[in-house]
N, C-alpha and C positions, 0 to 999 in steps of 0.2 A: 642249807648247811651240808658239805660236804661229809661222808662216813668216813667212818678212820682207815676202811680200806681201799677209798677211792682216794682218799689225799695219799694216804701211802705212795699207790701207785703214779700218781700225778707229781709227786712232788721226787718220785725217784726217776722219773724219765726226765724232768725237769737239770735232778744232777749228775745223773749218768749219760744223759742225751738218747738213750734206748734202753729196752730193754726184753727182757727174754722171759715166756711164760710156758710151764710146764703141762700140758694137756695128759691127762691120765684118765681112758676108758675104764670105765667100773665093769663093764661087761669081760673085757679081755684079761682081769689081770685078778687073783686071789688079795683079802685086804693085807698078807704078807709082801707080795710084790710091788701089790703099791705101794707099801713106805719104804723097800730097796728104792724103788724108784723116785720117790720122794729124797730120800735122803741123796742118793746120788744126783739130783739135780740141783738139790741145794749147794752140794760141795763142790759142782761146777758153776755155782752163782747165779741160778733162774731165781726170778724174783716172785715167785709165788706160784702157785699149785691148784689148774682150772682140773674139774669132775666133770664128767660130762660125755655123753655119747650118742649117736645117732639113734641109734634104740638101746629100749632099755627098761626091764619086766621087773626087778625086784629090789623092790624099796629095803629091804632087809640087808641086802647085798651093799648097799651104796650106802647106809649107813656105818654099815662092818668098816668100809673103805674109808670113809672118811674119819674115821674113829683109829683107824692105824695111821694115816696120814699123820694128822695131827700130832700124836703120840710120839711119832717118827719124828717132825720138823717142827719149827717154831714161824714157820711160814705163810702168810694169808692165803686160806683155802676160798676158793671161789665158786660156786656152782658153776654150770653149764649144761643148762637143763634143755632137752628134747621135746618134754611135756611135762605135766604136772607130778608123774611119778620120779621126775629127775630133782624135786625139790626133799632138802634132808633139814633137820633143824642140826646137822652136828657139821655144820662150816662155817665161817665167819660171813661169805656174803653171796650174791648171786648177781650174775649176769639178767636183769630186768630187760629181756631183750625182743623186739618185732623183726620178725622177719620180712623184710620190706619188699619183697619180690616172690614174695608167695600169693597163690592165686587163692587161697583157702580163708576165709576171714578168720578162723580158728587159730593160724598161727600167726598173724596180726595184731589180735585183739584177745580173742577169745579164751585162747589156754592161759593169756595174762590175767583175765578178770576172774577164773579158777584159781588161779595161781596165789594171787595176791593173798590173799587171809590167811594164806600156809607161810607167804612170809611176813608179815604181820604177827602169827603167832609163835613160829618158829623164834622171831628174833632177829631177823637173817638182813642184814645194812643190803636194800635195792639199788644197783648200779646201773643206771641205765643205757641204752645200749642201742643202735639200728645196727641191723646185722644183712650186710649182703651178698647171698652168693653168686658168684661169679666164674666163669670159665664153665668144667665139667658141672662141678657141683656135686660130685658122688653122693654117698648116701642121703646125706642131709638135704640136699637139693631135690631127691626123689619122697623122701620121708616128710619134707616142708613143703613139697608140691609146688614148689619154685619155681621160674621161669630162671634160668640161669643166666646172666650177664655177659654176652661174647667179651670174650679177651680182648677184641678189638673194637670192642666200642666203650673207650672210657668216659667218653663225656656223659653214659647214658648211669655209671657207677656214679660220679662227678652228682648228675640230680638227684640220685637216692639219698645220696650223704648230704647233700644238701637240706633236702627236707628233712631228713632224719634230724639235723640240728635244727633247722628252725622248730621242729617239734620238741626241742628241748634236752633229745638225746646230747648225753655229754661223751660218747665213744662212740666210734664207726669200726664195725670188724668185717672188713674183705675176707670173706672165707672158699677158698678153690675146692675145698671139699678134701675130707680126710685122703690120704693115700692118692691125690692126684698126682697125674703124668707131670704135669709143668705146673709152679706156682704163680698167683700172682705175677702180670708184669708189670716192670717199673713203670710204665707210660700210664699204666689205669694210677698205679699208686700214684704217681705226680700230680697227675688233672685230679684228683678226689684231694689230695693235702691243699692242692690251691684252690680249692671251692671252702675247706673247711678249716675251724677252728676246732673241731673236737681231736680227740687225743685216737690216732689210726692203729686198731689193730690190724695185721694181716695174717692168716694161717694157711695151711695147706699146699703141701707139695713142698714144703721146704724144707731138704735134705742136706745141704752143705752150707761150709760158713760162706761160700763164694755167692750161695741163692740168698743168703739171709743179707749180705751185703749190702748185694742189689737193690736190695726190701729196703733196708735201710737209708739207704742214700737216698731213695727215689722220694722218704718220704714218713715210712712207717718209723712210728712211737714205738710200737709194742710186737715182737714175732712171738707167733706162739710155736711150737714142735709139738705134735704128739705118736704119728707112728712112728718115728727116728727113736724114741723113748725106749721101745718096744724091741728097738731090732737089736742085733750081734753089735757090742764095740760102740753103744751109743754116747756112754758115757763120755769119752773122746770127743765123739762128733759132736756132744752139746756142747762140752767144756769150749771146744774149736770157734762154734757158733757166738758164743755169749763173748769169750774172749774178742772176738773179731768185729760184732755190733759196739761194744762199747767204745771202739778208737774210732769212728765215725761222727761222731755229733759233737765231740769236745772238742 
């Protein structure tokens, strides 16, 4: 049975045809900026508020954050967890996710079976997830000990995602890596949508509504932004992005 935040999201790309997700580092930002930031994403109509960061030392901190979040929006908080100190009981649900391109069994398997009983006891609805990086791969890809996916080889993204759902994952997230040169290209997103039935997040490197577009048509369910969040005049630039994904798939 689906969680009330996985149908949320399923049944809103379903009638919006896309949709747009707010990435918010707990590291980079005090738990007052985060709910500026929270509130100003909601008011440009992102559909809900991922936590989450490449590293990441104080469980005290991520809590603060996600306790002004909340307080701030009325919006599905979702983890986004690096490791086991990225898991909080104070959000609605968590990204249950393997990193399918990592050479480390630890972030395959391992910080999952850690993981688990935190959310288990937390309370926290497990969404499950293959997660692969691709392209640069910044920090995530060196911090996950990843092999990162060339840009140009999408069929090799296409069998990740593939097994990733025959394993049952119900989301695939193409991730280029925070603050990459180039996002995701359409041609990877195309060959992975046509292998899969699961619901395609894509992140990373996506700056403008013209990149988010791209994403979009090529394929992607769900764009996530999170240092665009961060920078001068973002506001705009989401408002621009969210505005621009949703005339695409209707």
């Amino acid at each position: 049975m689906l969680g009330r935040v996985e149908k949320y999201l399923i049944e809103k790309v379903k009638s919006d045809g896309s949709l747009h997700i707010t990435l918010i580092d707990p590291e980079k930002v005090s738990p007052e900026q985060a709910a500026k930031i929270a509130q100003s994403s909601k008011e440009s109509g992102t559909a809900a508020i991922m936590i989450g960061g490449s590293t990441f030392n104080s469980q005290n901190h991520l809590d603060e954050v996600l306790e002004a979040i909340r307080n701030a929006v009325d919006l599905p908080t979702i983890l986004f967890p690096n490791n086991i100190t990225g898991i909080s009981g104070n959000a609605d649900a968590m990204w249950f996710m393997s990193l399918l391109n990592s050479v480390d069994p630890y972030f395959l398997v391992g910080a999952q079976i850690l993981g688990a009983p935190l959310v288990k006891k937390y309370g926290l609805e497990p969404i499950s997830m293959g997660y692969i990086i691709v392209g640069d791969g910044g920090t995530a890809g060196i911090v996950g000990k990843a092999l990162p996916i060339p840009y140009n080889k999408p069929e090799l993204a296409a069998a990740h995602a593939l097994a990733a759902q025959y394993f049952g994952m119900r989301f695939i997230y193409l991730e280029g890596g925070s603050g990459a040169k180039d996002p995701v290209p359409p041609e990877m997103i195309r060959k992975v949508k046509s292998y899969v039935d699961a619901t395609l997040i894509v992140g990373g490197g996506i700056k403008t509504k013209e990149q988010a577009l791209t994403a979009v048509s090529a394929g992607a369910d769900i764009i996530v932004t999170g240092n665009l969040v961060e920078s001068l005049g973002s506001e705009q630039r989401v408002a621009d992005i969210i505005k621009g994904i949703k005339t695409v798939k209707q």
